[in-house]
PDB file of N, CA, C and O in Angstrom, chain B, residues numbered from 101:
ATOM      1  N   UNK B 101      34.808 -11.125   6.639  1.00  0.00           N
ATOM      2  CA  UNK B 101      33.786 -10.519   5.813  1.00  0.00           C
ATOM      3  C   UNK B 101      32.425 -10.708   6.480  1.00  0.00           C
ATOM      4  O   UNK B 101      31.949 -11.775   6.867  1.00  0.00           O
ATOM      5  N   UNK B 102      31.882  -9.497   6.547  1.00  0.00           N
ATOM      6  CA  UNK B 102      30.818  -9.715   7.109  1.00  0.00           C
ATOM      7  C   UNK B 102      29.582 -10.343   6.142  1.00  0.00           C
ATOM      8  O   UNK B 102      29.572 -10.144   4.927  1.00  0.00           O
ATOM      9  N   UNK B 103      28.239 -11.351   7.039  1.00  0.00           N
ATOM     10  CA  UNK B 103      27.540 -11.681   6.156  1.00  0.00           C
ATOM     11  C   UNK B 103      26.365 -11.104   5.522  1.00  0.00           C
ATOM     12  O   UNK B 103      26.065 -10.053   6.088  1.00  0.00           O
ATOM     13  N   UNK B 104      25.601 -11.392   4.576  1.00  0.00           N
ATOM     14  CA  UNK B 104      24.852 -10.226   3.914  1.00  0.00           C
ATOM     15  C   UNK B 104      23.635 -10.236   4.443  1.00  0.00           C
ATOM     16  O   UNK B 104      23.044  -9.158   4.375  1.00  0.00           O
ATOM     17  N   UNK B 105      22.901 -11.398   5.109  1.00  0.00           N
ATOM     18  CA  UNK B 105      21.951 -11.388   5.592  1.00  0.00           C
ATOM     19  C   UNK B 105      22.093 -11.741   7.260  1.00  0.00           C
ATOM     20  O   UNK B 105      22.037 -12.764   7.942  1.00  0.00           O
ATOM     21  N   UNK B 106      22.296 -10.382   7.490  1.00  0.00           N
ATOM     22  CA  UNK B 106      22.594 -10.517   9.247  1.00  0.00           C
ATOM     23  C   UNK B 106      21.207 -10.053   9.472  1.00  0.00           C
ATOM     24  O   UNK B 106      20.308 -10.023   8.632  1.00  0.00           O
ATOM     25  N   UNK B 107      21.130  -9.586  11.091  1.00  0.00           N
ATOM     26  CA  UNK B 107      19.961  -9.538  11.470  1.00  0.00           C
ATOM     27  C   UNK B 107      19.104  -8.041  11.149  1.00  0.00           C
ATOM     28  O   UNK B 107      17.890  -7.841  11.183  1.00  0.00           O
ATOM     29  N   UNK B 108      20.268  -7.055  10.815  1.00  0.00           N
ATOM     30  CA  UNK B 108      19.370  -5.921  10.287  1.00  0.00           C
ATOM     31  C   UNK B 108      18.809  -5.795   8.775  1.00  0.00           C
ATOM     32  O   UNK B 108      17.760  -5.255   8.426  1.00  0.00           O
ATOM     33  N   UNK B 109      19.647  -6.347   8.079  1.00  0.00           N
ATOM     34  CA  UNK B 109      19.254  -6.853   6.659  1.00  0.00           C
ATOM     35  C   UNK B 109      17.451  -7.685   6.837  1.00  0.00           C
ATOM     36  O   UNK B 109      16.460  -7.127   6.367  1.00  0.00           O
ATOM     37  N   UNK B 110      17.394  -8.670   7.381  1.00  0.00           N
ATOM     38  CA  UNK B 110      16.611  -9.486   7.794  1.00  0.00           C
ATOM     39  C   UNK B 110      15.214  -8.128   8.066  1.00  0.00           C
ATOM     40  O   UNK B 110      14.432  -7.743   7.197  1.00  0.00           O
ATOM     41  N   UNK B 111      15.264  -7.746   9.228  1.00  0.00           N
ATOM     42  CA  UNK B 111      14.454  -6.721   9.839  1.00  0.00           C
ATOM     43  C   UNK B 111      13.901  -5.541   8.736  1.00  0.00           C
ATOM     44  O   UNK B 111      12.703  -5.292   8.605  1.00  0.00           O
ATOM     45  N   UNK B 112      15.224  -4.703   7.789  1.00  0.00           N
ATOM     46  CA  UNK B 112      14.518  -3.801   6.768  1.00  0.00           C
ATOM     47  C   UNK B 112      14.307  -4.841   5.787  1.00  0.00           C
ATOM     48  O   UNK B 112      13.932  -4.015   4.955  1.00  0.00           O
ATOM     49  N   UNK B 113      14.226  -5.862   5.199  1.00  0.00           N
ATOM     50  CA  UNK B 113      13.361  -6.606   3.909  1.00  0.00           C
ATOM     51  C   UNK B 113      12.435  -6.985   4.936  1.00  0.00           C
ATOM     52  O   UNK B 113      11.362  -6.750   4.379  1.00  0.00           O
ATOM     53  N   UNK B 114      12.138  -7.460   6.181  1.00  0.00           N
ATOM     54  CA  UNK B 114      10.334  -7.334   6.671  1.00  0.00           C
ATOM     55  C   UNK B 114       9.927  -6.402   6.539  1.00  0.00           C
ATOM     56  O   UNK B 114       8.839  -6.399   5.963  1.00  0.00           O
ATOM     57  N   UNK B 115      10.399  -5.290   6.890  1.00  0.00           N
ATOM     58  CA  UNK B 115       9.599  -4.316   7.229  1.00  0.00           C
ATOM     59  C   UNK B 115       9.431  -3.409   5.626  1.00  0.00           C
ATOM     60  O   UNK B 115       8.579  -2.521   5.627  1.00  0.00           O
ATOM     61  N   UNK B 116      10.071  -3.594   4.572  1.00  0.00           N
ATOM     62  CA  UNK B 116       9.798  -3.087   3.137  1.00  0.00           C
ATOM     63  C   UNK B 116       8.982  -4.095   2.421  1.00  0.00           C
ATOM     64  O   UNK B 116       8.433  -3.915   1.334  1.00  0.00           O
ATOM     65  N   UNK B 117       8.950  -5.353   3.256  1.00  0.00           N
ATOM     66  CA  UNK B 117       7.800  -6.364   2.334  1.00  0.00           C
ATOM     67  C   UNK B 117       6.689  -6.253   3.124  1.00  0.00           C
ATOM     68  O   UNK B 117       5.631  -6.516   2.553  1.00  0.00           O
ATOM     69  N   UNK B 118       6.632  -5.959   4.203  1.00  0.00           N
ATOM     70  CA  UNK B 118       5.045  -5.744   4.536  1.00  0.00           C
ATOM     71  C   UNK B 118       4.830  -3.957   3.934  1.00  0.00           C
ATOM     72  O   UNK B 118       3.621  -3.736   3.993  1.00  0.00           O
ATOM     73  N   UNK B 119       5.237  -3.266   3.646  1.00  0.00           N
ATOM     74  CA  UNK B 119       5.116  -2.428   3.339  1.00  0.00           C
ATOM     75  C   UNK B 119       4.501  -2.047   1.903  1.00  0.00           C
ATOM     76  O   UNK B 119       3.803  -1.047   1.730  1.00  0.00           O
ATOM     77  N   UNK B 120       4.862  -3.015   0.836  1.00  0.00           N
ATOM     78  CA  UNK B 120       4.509  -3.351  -0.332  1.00  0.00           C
ATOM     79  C   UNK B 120       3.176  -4.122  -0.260  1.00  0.00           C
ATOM     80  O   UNK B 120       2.055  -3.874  -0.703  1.00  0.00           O
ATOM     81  N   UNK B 121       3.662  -5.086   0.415  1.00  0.00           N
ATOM     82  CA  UNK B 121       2.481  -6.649   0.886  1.00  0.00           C
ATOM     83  C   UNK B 121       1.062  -5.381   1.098  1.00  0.00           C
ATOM     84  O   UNK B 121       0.293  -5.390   0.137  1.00  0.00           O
ATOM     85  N   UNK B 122       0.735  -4.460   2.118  1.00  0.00           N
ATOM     86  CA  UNK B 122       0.103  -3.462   2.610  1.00  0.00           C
ATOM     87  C   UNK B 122      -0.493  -3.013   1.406  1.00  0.00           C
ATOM     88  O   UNK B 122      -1.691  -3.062   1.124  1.00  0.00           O
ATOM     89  N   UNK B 123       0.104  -2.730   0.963  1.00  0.00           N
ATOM     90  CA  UNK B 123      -0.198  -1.807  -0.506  1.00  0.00           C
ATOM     91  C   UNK B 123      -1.312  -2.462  -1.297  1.00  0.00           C
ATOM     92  O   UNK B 123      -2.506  -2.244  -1.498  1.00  0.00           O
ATOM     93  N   UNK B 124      -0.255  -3.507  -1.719  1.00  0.00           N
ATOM     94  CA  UNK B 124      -0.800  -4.310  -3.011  1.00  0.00           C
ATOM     95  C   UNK B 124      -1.990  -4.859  -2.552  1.00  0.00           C
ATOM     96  O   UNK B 124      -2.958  -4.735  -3.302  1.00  0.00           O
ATOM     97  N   UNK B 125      -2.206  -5.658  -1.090  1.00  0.00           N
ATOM     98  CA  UNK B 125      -3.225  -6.007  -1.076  1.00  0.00           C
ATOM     99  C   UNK B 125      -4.538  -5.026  -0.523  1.00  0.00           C
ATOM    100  O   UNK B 125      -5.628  -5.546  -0.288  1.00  0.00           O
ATOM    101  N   UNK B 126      -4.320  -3.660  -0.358  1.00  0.00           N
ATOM    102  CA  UNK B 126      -5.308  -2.839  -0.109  1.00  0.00           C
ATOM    103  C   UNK B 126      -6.532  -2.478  -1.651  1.00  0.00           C
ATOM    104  O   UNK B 126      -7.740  -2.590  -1.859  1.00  0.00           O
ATOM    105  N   UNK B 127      -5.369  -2.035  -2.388  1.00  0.00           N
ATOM    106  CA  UNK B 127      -5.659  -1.685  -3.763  1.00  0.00           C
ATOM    107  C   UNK B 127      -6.823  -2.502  -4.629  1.00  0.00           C
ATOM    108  O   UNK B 127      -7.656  -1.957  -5.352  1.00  0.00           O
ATOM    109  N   UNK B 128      -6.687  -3.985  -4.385  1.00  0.00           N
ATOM    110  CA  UNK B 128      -8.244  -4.721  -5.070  1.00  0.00           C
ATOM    111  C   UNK B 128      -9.437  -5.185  -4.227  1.00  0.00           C
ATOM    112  O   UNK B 128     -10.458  -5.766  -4.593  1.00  0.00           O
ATOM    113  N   UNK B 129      -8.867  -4.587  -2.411  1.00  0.00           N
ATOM    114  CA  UNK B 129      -9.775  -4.769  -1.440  1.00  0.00           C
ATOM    115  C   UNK B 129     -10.770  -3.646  -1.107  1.00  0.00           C
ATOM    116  O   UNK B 129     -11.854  -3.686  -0.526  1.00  0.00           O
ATOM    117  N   UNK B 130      -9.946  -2.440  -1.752  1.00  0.00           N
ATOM    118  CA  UNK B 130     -11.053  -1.244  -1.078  1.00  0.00           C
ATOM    119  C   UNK B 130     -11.887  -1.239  -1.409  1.00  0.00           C
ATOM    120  O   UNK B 130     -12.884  -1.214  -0.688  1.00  0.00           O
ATOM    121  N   UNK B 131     -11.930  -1.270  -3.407  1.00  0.00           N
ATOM    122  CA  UNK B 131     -12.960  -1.054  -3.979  1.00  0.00           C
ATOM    123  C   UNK B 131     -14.390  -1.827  -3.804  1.00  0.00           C
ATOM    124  O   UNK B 131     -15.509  -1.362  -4.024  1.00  0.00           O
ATOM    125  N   UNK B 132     -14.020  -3.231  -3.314  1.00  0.00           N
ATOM    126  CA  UNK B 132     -14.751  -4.141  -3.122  1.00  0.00           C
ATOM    127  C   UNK B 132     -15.777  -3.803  -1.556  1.00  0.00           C
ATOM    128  O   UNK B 132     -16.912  -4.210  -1.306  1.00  0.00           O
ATOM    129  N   UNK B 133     -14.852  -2.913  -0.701  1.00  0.00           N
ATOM    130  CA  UNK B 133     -15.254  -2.703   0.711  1.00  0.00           C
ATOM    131  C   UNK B 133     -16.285  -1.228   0.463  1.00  0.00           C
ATOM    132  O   UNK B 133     -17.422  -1.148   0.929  1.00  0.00           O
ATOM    133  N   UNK B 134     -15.605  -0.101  -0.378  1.00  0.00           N
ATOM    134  CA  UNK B 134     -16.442   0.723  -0.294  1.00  0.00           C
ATOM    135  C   UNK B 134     -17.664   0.545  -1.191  1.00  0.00           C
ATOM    136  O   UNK B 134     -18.483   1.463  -1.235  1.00  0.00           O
ATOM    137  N   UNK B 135     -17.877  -0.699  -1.998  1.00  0.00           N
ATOM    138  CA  UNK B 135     -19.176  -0.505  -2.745  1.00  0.00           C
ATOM    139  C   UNK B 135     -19.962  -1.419  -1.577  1.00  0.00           C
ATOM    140  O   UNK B 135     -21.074  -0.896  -1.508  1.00  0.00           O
ATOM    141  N   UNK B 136     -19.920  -2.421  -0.723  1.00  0.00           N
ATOM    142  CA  UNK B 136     -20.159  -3.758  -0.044  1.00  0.00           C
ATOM    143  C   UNK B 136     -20.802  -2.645   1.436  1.00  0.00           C
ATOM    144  O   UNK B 136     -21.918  -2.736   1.949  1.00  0.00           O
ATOM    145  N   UNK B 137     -20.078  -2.008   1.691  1.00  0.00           N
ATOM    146  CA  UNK B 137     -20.149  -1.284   2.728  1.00  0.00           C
ATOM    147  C   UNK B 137     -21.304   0.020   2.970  1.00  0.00           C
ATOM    148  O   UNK B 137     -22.257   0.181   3.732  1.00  0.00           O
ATOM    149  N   UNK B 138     -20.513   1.021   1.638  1.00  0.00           N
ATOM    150  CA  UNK B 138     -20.953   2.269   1.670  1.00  0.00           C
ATOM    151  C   UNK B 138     -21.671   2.767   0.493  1.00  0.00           C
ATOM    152  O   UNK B 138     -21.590   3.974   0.265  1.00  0.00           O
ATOM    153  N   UNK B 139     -22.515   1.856  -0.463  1.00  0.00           N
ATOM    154  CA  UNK B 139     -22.917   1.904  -1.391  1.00  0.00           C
ATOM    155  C   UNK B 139     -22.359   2.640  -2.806  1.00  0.00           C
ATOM    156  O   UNK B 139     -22.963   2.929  -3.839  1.00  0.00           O
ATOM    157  N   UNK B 140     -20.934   2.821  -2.406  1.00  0.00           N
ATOM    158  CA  UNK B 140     -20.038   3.520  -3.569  1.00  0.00           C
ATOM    159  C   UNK B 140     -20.788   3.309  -5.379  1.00  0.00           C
ATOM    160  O   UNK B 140     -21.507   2.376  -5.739  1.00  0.00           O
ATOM    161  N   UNK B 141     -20.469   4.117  -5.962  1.00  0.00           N
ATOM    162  CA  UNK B 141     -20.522   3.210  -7.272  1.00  0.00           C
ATOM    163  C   UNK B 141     -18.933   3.864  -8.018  1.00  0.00           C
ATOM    164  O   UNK B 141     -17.978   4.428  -7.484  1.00  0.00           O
ATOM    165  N   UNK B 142     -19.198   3.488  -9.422  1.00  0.00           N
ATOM    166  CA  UNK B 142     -17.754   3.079  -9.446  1.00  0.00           C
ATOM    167  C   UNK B 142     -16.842   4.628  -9.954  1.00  0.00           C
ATOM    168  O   UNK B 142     -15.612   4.612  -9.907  1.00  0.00           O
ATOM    169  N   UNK B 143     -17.465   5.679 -10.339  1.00  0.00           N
ATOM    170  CA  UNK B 143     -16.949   6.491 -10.139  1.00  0.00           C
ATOM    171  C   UNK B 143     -15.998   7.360  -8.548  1.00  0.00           C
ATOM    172  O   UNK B 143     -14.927   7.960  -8.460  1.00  0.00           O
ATOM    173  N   UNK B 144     -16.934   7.046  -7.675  1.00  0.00           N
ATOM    174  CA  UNK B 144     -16.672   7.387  -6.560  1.00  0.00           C
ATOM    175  C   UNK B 144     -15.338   6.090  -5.808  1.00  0.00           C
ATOM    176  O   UNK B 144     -14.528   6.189  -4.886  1.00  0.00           O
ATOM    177  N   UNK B 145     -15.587   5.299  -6.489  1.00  0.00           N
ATOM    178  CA  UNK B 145     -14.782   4.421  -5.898  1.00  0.00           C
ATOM    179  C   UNK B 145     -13.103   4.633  -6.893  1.00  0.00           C
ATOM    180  O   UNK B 145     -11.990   4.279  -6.501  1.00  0.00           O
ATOM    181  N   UNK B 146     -13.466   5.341  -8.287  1.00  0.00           N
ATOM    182  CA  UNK B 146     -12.041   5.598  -8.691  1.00  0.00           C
ATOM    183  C   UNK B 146     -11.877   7.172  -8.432  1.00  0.00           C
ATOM    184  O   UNK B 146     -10.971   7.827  -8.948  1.00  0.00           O
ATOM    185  N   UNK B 147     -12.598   7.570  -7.797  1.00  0.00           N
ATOM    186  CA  UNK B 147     -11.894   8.826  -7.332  1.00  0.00           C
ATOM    187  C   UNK B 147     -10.987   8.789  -5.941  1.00  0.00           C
ATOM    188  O   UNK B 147     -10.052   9.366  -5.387  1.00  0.00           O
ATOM    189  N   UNK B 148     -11.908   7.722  -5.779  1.00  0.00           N
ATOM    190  CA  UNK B 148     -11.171   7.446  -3.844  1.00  0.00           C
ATOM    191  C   UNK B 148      -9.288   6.554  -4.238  1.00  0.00           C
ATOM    192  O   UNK B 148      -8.137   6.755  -3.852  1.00  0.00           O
ATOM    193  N   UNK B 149      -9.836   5.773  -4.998  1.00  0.00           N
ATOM    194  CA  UNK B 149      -8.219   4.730  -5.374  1.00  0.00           C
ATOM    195  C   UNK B 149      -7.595   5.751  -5.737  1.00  0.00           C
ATOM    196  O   UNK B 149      -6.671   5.855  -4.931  1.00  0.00           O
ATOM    197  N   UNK B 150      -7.502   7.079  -6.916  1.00  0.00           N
ATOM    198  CA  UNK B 150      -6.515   7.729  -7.537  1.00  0.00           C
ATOM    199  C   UNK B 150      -6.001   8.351  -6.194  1.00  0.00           C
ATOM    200  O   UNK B 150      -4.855   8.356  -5.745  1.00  0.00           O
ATOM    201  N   UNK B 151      -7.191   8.891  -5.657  1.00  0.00           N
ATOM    202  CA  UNK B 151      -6.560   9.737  -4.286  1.00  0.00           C
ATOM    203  C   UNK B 151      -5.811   9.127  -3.068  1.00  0.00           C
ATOM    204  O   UNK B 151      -5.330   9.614  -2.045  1.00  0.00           O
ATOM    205  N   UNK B 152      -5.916   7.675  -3.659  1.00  0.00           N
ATOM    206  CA  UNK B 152      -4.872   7.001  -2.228  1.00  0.00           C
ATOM    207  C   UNK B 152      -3.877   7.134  -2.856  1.00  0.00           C
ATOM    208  O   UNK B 152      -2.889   7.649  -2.332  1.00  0.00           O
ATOM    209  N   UNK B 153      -3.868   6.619  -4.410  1.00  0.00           N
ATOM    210  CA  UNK B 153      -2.536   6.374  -5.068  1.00  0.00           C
ATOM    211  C   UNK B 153      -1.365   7.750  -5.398  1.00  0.00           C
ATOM    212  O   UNK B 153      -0.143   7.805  -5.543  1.00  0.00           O
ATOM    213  N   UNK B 154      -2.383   8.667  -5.416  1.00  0.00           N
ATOM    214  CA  UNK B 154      -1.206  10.035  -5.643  1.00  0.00           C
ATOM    215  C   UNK B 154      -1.019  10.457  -4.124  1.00  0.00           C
ATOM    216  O   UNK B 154      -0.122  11.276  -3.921  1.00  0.00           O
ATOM    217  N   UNK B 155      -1.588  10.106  -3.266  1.00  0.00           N
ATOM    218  CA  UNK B 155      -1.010  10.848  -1.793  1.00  0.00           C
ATOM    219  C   UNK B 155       0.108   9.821  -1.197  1.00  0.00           C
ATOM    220  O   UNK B 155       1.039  10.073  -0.432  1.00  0.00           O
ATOM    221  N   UNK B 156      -0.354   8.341  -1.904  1.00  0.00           N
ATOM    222  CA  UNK B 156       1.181   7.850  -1.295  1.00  0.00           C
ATOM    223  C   UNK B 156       2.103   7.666  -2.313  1.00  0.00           C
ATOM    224  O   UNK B 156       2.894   6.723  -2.294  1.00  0.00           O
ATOM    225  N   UNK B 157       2.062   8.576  -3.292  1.00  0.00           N
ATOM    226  CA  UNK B 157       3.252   8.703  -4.413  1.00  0.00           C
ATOM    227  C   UNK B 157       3.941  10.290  -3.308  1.00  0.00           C
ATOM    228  O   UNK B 157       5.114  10.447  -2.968  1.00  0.00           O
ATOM    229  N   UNK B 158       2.850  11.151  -3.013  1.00  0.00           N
ATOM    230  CA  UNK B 158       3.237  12.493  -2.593  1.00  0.00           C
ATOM    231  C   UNK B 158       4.326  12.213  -0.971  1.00  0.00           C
ATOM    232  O   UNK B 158       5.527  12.483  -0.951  1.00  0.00           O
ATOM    233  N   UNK B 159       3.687  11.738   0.036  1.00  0.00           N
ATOM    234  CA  UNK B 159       4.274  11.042   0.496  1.00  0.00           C
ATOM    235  C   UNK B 159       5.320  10.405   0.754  1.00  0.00           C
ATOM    236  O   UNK B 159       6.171  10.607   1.620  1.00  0.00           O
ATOM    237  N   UNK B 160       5.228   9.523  -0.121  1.00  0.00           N
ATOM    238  CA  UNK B 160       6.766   8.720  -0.973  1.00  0.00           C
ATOM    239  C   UNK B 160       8.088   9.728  -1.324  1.00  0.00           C
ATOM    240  O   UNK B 160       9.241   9.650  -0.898  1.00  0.00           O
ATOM    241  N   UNK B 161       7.703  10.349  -1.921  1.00  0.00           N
ATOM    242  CA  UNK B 161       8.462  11.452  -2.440  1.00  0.00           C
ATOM    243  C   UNK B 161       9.172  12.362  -1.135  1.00  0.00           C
ATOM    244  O   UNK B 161      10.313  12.637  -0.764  1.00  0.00           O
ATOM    245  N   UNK B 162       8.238  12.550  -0.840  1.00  0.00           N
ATOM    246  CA  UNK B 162       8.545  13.553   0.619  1.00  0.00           C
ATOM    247  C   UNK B 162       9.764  13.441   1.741  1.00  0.00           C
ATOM    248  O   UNK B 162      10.418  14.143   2.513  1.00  0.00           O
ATOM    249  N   UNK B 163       9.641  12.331   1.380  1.00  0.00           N
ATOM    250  CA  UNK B 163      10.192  11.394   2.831  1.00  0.00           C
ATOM    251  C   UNK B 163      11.601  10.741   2.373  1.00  0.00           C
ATOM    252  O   UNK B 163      12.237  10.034   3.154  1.00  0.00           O
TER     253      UNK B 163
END
């Protein structure tokens, strides 16, 4: 019987936890970067988050 955590098992849960990891920690960093940075205020800064969040739902989907 083969075992469950061989080395490709191993390789796709890195590469789907940095993938998440990526995500999650972009999401409470941008907002903080585009007001710090680019003088956003907070409308502009939830127009920018919805538009990350539905293009990598669109994306997601796609693929």
């Amino acid at each position: 019987m083969e075992r469950l955590w061989n080395n490709n098992y191993r390789k796709a849960w890195c590469a789907n936890f940095m993938i998440y990891f990526s995500f999650m920690i972009l999401t409470p960093l941008l907002p903080l970067y585009l007001s710090e940075e680019f003088g956003a205020n907070k409308d502009q800064i939830g127009m920018v988050l919805s538009g990350y969040a539905l293009t990598a739902l669109l994306i997601r989907d796609t693929s």
